[in-house]
Chimera marker file (.cmm) of the C-alpha trace (Angstrom):
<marker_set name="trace">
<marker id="1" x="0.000" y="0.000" z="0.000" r="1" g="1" b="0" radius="0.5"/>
<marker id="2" x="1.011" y="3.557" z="-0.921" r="1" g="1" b="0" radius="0.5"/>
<marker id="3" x="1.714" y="5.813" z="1.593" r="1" g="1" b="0" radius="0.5"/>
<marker id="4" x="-1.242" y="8.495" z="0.524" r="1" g="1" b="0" radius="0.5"/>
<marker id="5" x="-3.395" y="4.446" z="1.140" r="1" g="1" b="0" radius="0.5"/>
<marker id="6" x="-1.860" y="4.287" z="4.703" r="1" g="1" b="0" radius="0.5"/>
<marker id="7" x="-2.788" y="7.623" z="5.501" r="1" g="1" b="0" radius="0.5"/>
<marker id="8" x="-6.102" y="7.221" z="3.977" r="1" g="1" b="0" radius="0.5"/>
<marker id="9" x="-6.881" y="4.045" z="6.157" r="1" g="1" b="0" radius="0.5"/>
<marker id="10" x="-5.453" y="5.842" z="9.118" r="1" g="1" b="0" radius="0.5"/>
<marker id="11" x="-8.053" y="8.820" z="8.554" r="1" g="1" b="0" radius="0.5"/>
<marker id="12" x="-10.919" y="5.737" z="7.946" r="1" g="1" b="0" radius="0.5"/>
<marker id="13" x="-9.571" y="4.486" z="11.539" r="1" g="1" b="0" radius="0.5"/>
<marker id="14" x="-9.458" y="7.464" z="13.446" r="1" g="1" b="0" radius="0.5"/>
<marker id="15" x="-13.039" y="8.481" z="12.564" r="1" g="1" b="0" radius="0.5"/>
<marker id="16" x="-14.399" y="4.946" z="12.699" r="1" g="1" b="0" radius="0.5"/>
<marker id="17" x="-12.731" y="4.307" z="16.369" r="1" g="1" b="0" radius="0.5"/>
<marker id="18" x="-12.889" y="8.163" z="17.552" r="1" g="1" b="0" radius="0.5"/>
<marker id="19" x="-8.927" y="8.183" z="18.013" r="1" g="1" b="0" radius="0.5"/>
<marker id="20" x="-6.715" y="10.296" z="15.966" r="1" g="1" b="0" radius="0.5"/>
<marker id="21" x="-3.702" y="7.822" z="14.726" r="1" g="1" b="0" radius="0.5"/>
<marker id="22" x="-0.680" y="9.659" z="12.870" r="1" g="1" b="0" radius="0.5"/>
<marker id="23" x="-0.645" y="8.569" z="9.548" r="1" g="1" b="0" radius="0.5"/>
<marker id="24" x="3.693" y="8.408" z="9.891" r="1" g="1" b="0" radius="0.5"/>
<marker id="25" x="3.171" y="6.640" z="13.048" r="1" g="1" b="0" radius="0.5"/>
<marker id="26" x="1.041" y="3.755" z="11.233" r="1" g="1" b="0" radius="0.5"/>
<marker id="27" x="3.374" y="4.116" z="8.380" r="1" g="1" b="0" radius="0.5"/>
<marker id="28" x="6.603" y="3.525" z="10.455" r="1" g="1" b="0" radius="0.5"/>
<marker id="29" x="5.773" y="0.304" z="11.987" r="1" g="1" b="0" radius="0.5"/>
<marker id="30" x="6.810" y="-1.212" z="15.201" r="1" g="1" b="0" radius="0.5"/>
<marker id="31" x="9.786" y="0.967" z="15.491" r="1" g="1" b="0" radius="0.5"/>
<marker id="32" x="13.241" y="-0.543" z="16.607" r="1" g="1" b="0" radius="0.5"/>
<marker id="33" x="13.897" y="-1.833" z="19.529" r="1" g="1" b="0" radius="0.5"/>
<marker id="34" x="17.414" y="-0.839" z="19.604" r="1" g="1" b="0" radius="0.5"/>
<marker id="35" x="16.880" y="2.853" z="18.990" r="1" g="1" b="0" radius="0.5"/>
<marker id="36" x="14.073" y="2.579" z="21.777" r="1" g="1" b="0" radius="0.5"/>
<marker id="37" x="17.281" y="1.562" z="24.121" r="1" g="1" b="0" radius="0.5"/>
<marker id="38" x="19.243" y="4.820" z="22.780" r="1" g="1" b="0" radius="0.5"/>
<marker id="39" x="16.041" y="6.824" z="23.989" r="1" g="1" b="0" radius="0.5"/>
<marker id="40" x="15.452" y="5.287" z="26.887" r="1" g="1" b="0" radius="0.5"/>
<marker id="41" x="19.111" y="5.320" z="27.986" r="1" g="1" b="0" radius="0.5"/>
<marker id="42" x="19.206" y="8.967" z="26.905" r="1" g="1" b="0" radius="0.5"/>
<marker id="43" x="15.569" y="10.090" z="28.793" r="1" g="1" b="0" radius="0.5"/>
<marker id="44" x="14.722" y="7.055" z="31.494" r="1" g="1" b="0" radius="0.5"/>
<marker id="45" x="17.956" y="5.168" z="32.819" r="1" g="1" b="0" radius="0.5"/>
<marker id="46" x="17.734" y="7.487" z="35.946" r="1" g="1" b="0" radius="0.5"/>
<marker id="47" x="14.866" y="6.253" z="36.951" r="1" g="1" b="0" radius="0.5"/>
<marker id="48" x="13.949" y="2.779" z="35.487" r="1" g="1" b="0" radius="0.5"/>
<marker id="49" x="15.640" y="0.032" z="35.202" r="1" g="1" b="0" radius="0.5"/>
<marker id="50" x="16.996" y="-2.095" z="32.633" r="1" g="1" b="0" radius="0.5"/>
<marker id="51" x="16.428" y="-5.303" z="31.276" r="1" g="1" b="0" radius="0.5"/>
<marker id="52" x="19.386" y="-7.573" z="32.777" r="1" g="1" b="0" radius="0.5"/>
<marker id="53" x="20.771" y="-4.423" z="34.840" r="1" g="1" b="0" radius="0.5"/>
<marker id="54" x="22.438" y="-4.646" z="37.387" r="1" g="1" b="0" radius="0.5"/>
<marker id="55" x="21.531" y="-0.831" z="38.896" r="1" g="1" b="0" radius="0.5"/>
<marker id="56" x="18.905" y="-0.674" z="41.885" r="1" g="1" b="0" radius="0.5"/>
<marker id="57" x="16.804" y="2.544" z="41.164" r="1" g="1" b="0" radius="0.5"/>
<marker id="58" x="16.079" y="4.361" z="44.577" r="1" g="1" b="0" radius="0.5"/>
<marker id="59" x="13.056" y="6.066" z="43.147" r="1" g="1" b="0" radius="0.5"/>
<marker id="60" x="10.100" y="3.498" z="43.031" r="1" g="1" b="0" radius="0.5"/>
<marker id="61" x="9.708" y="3.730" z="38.712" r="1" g="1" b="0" radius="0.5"/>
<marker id="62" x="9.346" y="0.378" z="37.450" r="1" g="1" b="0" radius="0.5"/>
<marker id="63" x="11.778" y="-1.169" z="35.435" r="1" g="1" b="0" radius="0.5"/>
<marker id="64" x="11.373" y="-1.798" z="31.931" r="1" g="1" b="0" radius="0.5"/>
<marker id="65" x="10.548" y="-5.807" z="32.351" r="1" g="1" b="0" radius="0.5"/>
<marker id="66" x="8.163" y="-5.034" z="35.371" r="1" g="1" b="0" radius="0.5"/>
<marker id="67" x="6.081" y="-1.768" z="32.634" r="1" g="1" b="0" radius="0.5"/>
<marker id="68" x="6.316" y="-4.911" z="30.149" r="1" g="1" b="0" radius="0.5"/>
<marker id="69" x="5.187" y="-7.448" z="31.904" r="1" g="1" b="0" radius="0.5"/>
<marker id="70" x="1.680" y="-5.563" z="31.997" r="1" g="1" b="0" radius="0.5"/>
<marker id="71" x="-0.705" y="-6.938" z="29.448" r="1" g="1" b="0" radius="0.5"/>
<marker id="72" x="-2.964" y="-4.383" z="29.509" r="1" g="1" b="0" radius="0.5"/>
<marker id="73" x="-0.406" y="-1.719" z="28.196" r="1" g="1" b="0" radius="0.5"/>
<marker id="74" x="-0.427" y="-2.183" z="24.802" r="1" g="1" b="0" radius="0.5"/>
<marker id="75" x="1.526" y="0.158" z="21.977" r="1" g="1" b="0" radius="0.5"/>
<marker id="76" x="-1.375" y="2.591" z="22.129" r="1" g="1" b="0" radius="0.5"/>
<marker id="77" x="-1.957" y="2.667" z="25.683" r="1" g="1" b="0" radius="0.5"/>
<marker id="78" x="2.082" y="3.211" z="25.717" r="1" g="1" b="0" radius="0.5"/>
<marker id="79" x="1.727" y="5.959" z="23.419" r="1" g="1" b="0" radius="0.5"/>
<marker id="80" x="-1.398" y="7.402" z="25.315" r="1" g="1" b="0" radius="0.5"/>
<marker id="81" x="0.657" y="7.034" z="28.518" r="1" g="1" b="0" radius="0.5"/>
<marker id="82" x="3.933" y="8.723" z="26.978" r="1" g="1" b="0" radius="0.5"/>
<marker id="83" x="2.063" y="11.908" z="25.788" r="1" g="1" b="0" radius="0.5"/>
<marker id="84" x="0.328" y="12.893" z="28.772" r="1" g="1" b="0" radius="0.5"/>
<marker id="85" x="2.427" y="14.947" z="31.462" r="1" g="1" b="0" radius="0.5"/>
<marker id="86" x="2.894" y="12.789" z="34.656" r="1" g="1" b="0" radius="0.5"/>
<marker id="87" x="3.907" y="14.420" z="38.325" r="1" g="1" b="0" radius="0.5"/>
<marker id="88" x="6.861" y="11.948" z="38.965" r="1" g="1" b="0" radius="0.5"/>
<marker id="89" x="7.952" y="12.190" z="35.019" r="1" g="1" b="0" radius="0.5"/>
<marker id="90" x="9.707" y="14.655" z="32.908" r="1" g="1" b="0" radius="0.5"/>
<marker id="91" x="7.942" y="15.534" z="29.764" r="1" g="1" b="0" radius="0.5"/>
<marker id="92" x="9.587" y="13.840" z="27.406" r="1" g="1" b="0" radius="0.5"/>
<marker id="93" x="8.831" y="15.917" z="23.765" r="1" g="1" b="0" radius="0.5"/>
<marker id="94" x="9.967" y="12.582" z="21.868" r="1" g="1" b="0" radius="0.5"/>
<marker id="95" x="8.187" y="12.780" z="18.060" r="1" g="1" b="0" radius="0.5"/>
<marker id="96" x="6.547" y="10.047" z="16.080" r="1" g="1" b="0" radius="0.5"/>
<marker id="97" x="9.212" y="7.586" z="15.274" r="1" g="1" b="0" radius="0.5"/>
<marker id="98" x="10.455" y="7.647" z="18.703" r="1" g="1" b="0" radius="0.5"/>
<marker id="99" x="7.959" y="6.968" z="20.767" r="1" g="1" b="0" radius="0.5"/>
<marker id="100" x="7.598" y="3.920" z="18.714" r="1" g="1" b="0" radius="0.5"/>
<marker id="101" x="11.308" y="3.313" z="18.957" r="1" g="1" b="0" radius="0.5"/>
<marker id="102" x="10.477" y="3.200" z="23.017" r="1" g="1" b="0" radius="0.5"/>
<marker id="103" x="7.392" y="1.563" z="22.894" r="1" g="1" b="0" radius="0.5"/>
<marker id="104" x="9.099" y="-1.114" z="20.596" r="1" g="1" b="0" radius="0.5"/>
<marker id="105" x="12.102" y="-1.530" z="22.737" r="1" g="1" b="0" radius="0.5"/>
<marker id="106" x="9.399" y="-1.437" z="25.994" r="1" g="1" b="0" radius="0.5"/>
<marker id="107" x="7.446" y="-4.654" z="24.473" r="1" g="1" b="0" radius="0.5"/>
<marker id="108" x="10.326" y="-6.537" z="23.002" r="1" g="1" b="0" radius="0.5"/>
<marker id="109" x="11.314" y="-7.307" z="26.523" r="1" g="1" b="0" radius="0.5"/>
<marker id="110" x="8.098" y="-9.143" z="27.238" r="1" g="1" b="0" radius="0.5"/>
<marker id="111" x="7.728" y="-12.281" z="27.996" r="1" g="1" b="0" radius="0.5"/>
<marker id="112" x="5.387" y="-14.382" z="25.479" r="1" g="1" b="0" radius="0.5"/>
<link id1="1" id2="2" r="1" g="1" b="0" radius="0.2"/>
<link id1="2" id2="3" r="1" g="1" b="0" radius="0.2"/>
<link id1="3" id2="4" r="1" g="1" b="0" radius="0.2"/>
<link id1="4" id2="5" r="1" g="1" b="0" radius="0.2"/>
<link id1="5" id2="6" r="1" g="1" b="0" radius="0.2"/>
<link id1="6" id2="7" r="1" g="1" b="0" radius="0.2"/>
<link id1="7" id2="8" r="1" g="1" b="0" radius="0.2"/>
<link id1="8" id2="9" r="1" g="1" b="0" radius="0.2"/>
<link id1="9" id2="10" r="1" g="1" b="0" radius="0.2"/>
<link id1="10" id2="11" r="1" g="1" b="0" radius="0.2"/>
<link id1="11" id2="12" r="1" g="1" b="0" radius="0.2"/>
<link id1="12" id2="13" r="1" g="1" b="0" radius="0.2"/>
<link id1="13" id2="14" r="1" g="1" b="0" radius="0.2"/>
<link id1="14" id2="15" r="1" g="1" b="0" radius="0.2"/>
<link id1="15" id2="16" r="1" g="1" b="0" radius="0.2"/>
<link id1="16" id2="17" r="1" g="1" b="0" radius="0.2"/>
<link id1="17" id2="18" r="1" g="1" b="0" radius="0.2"/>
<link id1="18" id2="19" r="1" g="1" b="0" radius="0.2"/>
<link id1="19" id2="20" r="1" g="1" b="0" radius="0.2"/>
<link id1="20" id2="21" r="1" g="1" b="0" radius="0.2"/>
<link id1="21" id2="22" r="1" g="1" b="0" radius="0.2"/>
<link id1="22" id2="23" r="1" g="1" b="0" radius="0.2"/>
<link id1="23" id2="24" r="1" g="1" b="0" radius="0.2"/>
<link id1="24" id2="25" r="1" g="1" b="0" radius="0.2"/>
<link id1="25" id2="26" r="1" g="1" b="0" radius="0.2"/>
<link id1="26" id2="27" r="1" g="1" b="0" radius="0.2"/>
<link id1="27" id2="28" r="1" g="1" b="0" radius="0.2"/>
<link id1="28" id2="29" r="1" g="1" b="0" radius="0.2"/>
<link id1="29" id2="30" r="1" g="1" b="0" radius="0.2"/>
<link id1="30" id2="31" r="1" g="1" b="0" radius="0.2"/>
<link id1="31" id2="32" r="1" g="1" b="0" radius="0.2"/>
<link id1="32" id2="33" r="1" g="1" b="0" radius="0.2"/>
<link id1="33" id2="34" r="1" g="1" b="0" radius="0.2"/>
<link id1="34" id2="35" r="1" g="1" b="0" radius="0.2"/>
<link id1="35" id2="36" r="1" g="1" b="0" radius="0.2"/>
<link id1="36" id2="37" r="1" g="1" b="0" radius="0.2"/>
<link id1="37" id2="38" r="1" g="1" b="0" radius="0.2"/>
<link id1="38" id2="39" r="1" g="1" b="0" radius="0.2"/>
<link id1="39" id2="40" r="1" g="1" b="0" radius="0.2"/>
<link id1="40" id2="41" r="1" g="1" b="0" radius="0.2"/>
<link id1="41" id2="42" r="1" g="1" b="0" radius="0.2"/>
<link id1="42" id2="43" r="1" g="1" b="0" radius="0.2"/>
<link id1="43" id2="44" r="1" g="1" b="0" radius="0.2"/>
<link id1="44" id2="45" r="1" g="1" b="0" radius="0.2"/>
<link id1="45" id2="46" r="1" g="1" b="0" radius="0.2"/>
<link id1="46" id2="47" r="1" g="1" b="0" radius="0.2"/>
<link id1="47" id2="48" r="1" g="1" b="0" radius="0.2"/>
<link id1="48" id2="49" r="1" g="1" b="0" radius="0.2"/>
<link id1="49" id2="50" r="1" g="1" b="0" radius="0.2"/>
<link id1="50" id2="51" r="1" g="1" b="0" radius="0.2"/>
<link id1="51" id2="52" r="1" g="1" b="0" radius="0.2"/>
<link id1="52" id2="53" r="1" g="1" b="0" radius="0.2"/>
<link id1="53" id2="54" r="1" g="1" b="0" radius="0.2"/>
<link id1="54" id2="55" r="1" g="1" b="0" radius="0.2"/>
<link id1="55" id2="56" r="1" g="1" b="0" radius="0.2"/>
<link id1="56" id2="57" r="1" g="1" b="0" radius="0.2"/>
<link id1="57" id2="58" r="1" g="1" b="0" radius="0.2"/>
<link id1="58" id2="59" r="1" g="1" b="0" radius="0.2"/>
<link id1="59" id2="60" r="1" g="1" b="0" radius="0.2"/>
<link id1="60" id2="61" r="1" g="1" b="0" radius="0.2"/>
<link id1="61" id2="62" r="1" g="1" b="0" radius="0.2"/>
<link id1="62" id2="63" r="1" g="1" b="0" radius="0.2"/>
<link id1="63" id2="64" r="1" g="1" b="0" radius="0.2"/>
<link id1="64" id2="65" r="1" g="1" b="0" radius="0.2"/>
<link id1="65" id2="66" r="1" g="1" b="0" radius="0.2"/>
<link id1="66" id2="67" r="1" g="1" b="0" radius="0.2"/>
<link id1="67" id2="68" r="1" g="1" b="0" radius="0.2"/>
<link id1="68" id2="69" r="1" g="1" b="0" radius="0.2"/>
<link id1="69" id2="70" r="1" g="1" b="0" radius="0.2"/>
<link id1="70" id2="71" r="1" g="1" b="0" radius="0.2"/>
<link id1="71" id2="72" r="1" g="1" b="0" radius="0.2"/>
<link id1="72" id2="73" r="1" g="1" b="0" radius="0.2"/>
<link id1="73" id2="74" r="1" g="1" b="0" radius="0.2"/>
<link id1="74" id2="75" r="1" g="1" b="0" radius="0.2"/>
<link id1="75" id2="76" r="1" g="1" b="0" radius="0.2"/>
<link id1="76" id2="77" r="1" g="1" b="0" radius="0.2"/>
<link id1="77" id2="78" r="1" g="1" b="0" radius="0.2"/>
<link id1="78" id2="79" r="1" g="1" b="0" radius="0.2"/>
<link id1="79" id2="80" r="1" g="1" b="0" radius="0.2"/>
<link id1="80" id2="81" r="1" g="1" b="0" radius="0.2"/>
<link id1="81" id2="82" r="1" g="1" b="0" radius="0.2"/>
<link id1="82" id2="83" r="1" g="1" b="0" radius="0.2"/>
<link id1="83" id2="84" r="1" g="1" b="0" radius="0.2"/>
<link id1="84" id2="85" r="1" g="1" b="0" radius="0.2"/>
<link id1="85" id2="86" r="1" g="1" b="0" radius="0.2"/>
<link id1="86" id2="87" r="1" g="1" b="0" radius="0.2"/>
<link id1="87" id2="88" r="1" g="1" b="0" radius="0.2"/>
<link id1="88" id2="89" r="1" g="1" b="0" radius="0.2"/>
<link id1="89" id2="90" r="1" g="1" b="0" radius="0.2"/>
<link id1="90" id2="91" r="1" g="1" b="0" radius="0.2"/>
<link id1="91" id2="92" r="1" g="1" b="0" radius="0.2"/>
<link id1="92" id2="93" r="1" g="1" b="0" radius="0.2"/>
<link id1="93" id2="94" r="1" g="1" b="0" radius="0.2"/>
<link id1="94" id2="95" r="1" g="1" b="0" radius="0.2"/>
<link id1="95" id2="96" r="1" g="1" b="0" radius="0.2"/>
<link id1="96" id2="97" r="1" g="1" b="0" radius="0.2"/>
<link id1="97" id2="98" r="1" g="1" b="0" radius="0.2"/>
<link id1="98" id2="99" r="1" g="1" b="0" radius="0.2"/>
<link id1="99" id2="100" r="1" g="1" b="0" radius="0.2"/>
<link id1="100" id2="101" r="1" g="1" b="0" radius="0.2"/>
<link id1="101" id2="102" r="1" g="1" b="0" radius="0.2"/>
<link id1="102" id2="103" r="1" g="1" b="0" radius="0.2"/>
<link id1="103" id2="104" r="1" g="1" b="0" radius="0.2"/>
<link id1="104" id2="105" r="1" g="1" b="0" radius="0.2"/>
<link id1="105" id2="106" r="1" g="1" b="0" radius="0.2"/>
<link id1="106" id2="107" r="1" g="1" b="0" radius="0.2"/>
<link id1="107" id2="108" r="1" g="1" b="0" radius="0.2"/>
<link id1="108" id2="109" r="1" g="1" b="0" radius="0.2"/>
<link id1="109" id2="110" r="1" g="1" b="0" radius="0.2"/>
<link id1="110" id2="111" r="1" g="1" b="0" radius="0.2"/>
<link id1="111" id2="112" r="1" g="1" b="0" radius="0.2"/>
</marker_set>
């Protein structure tokens, strides 16, 4: 599919469902894991830890493997979570590609 067809569906989607869905975001994919660790080294290793890490965090975030492990947090609920502003969090002003880097490196440490 073209990429005016992937922006197409994701306009279809988004007033079908009621959710706005950027058409690069659809259009990117899954993201990369690896990247996601860049991010998340570069934005979250202060406070959560990381898959196979050896660091204790002091300040109560979960680690990566414990946010995973969480069934109910899904890519979108990730990306819902990761735009809003949070008391305990920074706000993070990561774009599109990303936030699926993150969410991508987030989920790949999931247990199936």
């Amino acid at each position: 599919m073209k990429s005016s067809g992937i922006r197409l569906l994701a306009l279809v989607a988004s007033l079908a469902f009621g959710t706005w869905f950027p058409a690069e975001a659809l259009a990117q994919g899954a993201g990369d894991p690896v990247a996601g660790r860049n991010v998340a080294q570069a934005w979250c290793a202060n406070c959560h830890a990381f898959p196979g890490g050896t660091q204790t965090i002091v300040t109560g975030a979960p680690s990566f493997p414990a946010i995973a492990s969480n069934s109910a947090l899904t890519p979108l609920a990730l990306r819902a979570f990761l735009q809003t502003p949070h008391d305990r969090m920074p706000d993070l002003h990561l774009n599109n590609n990303e936030m699926d880097d993150l969410i991508s490196f987030i989920l790949a440490s999931r247990v199936k």
